[in-house]
C-alpha positions, 0 to 999 in steps of 0.5 A: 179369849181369856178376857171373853171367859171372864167377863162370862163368869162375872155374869154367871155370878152376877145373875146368880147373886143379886137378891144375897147381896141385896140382903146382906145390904140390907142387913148392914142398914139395920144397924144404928148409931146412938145420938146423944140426948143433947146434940148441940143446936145450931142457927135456924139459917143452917137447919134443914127442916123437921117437925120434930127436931132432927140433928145435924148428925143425924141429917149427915150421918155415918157416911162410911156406911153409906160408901160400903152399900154404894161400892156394893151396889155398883158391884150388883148393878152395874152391868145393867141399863140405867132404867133398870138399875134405878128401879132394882135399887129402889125396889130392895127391902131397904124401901120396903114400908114406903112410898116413893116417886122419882122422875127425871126430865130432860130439858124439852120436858121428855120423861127420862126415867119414872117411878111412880111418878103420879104418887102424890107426896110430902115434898117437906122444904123441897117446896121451897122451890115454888115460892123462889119462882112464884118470887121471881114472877110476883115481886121481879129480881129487882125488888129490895127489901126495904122498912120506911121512916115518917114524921108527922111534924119537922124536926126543929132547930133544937132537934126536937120532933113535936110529932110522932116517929111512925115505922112503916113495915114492908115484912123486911126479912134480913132487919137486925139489931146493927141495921137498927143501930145504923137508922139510929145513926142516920136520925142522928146525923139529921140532929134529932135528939128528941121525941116528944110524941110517939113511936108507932110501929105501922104493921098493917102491911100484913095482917094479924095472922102470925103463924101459919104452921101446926106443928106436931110437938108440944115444944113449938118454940124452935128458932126453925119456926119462928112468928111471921110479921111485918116488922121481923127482928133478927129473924123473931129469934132471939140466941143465948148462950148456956154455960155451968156454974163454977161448982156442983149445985150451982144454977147454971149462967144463961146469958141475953145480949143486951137489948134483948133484957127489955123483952126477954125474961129467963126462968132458970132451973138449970143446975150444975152437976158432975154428972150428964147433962140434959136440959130442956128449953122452952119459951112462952109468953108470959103475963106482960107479954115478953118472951119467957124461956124456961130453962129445966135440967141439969149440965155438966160442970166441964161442958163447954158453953152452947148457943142456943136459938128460940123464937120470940112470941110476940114480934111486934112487941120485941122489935118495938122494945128493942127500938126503944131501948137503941134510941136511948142507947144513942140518947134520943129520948122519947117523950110519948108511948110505943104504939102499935098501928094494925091500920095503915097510918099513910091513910090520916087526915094530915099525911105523915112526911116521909123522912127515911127509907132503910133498904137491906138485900135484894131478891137474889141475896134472900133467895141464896140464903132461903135455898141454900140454908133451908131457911122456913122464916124467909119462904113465909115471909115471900108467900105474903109478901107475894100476896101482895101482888097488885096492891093486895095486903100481904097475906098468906091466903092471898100469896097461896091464891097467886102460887096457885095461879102461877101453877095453873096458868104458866105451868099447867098444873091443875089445883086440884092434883095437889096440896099447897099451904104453906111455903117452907113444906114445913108439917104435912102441908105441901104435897105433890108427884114427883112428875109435877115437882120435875115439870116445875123446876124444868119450867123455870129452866126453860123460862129466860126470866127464871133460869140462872136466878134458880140456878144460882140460888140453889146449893151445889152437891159437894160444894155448898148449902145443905147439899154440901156432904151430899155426895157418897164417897166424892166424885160428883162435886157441882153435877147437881144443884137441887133443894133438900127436903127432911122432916120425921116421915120425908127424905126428898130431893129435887133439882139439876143434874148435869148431864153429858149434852143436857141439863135434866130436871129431877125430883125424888121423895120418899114417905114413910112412918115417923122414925128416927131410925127409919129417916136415918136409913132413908137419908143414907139410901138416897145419898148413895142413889143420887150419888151413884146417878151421877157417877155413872154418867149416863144422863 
């Protein structure tokens, strides 16, 4: 009886104070907290994606906040039906000046829950997810990525090639400076010393279309948008470390690794000061055509020394200077020039012989790094490469024809109910319902040739990727594997929830006005919905 009693006055006071709650919450969210002018950056493999910069505090930020507001909701909600929770939440005045889609799907392809499922809206790297299916459709799990070596003469007896070497770029996106010191190594075992031709660099495997994004700052020199191209080099990035001088007025160290010297040139402007630091960094190409980093501002005499990562401005060139420059580290030297050919150089009279094939990672590995990390080099690269389908050149139009394809003839979703122009969601370019996103992850489930693959590739809640300090207040580690998605107007979500008798299928995003503050809010809003999806074990 007692226990009857109470449960009665806890729903008196529950349906009496939902909205003041509600406000109060929404009051707490108004308050901020103040980043710094100069957040240290971190490697564009571990960014999730901006069109302007957004810090790693910024992107997993104040999660004590985030706990209160979830302990608060569940307070408010909790002895409601799950549909009518959901829709309660994302109706608070938190939400209020955005738009907003949510759908989940169980594994048939029957809606579960949906709000405003047919709004059609920025899914930033959440669109990742296409090119990983279109990936495995077009180019198949086995496919290596790969660079091929030519000569066009033998190498004689003293371990000269009269010829030319000729470098075949097949758009290789894991190919780093060791990979090219392990080449060399291999030139070496089968005693060349010698060039007396040229080293031709044959990029004609994709076109001479090297990027595919228009970002909105003026600084697009950011390591998260880097120049695509068929013969990439650590990414077509390039690190460098900051550090002061030993006393005040002193210009500050900036340090290039070698080889990187040959095709990077440093403007330093940067000055030792007592006082706070704040500096700013931008590449450009300069007349020569290397990579320019100009480096304004001022840093602090005590602050520690920070690694930055920028993209380079002209690929071909960099990886060609820097092949160079290894050869006569390993001291085979070259008589001729570095050339490079947009034609394809298998074509010629006297067909060059093949000599070498580097092979690096296969499909699987480059999707965990892509899925996980967020990585806009590697999704681009995969739209060309899958441009390539059926001895096509590997371009970006050709990779979107074949997307589009796939999503019209296997998924059922008709082009135009969507928009789709570039593979990294990177900018305003991909935009798509929420209904749509959920029906393509639940394709990909149902299909035997795609489903552990897209599984395993993407990040767990709580465990790995940039999903690992999604979950409020623990308790959902490995319930959700899913694709994160930021940019200034977008906090999106989309996935595999973990239910009691089924796997479900979801997709969440939310638009609205650029705003740091606005993202921050919106970032913590959505941890603490999905967090609290999972923790209530209703699915």
């Amino acid at each position: 009886m007692i226990k009857i009693l109470l449960m009665s006055l806890f729903l008196i006071f529950n349906n009496a104070m939902p909205q003041e709650v509600i406000n109060k919450l929404s009051e707490k969210n108004k308050e901020t907290v103040e980043t710094t002018e100069n957040t240290e950056e971190k490697s564009e493999n571990t960014e999730e994606i901006t069109n302007q910069t957004i810090t790693e505090s910024e992107y997993q930020e104040n999660e004590n906040e985030g706990m209160k507001q979830t302990e608060g909701l569940l307070e408010v909600f909790q002895k409601k039906s799950f549909k009518d929770w959901a829709k309660d939440f994302l109706s608070t005045e938190s939400f209020s000046d955005t738009q907003l889609s949510f759908s989940i799907l169980d594994s048939e392809g029957k809606s579960v829950i949906s709000i405003n499922p047919d709004l059609k809206l920025n899914q930033a790297s959440v669109s990742k997810v296409i090119i990983t299916i279109a990936a495995l459709k077009y180019l198949t799990l086995g496919y290596k990525f790969k660079t091929k070596f030519y000569l066009t003469s033998d190498i004689d007896d003293t371990g000269n090639l009269k010829g030319n070497l000729i470098v075949k770029g097949l758009g290789d996106v894991n190919l780093t400076t060791e990979d090219l010191d392990r080449i060399i190594d291999y030139f070496k075992f089968m005693g060349l010393k010698k060039i007396t031709g040229d080293v031709i660099l044959d990029v004609s495997y994709f076109d001479s279309e090297y990027n595919i994004y228009t970002l909105f700052e003026e600084d697009d020199s950011k390591a998260y948008a880097p120049l695509n191209s068929a013969l990439p080099l650590n990414q077509n990035s390039i690190s460098f470390s900051v550090k002061p001088g030993k006393k005040e007025g002193e210009k500050a160290n900036i340090l290039i690794l070698s080889p990187f010297e040959e095709v990077i040139n440093i403007k330093n402007n940067l000055k030792t000061t007592k006082k706070q630091t704040y500096y700013r960094i931008k590449t450009s190409k300069d007349k020569n055509g290397k990579t320019l980093i100009t480096v304004d501002g001022q840093i602090n005499l005590k602050r520690e020394p920070t690694i930055h990562y920028r993209k380079i401005h002209n690929p071909d060139d960099f990886f060609g200077k820097v092949f160079l420059k290894l050869l006569d580290n390993a001291e085979i030297t070259v008589s001729g020039k570095l050339k490079i050919s947009k034609k394809d150089t298998l074509n010629d009279k006297k067909k060059p012989k093949h000599f070498y094939t580097y092979y690096t990672k296969d499909l699987f590995d480059v999707l965990i790094l892509m899925n996980r990390y967020s990585t806009n080099f590697i999704a681009e690269q995969l739209l060309k490469i899958v441009g390539s389908y059926n001895n096509n050149q590997a371009t970006w139009k050709n990779g979107i024809e074949n997307v589009k394809k796939m999503l019209k003839e296997d998924i059922g979703i008709e082009e135009d109910s969507y928009q789709y122009q570039n593979a990294s969601g990177m900018n305003d370019a991909d935009f798509f319902t929420s209904a749509q996103i959920a029906k393509i992850l639940n394709y990909a489930y149902t299909n035997f040739d795609y489903k552990w693959y897209i599984l395993s590739t993407l990040p767990k809640i709580g465990i790995s990727g940039t999903l690992k300090n999604y979950c409020i207040n623990g308790g959902c580690d490995g319930a959700l594997v899913g694709k994160t998605g930021s940019l200034r107007t977008t906090v999106a979500l989309a996935g595999f929830i973990k239910g009691k008798k089924d796997i479900f299928s979801f997709s969440f995003a939310i638009n609205f006005e650029p705003s740091k503050k606005k993202f921050r809010k919106m970032l913590i809003e959505s941890k603490s919905f999905i967090s609290e999806i999972l923790k209530m074990g209703e699915l």
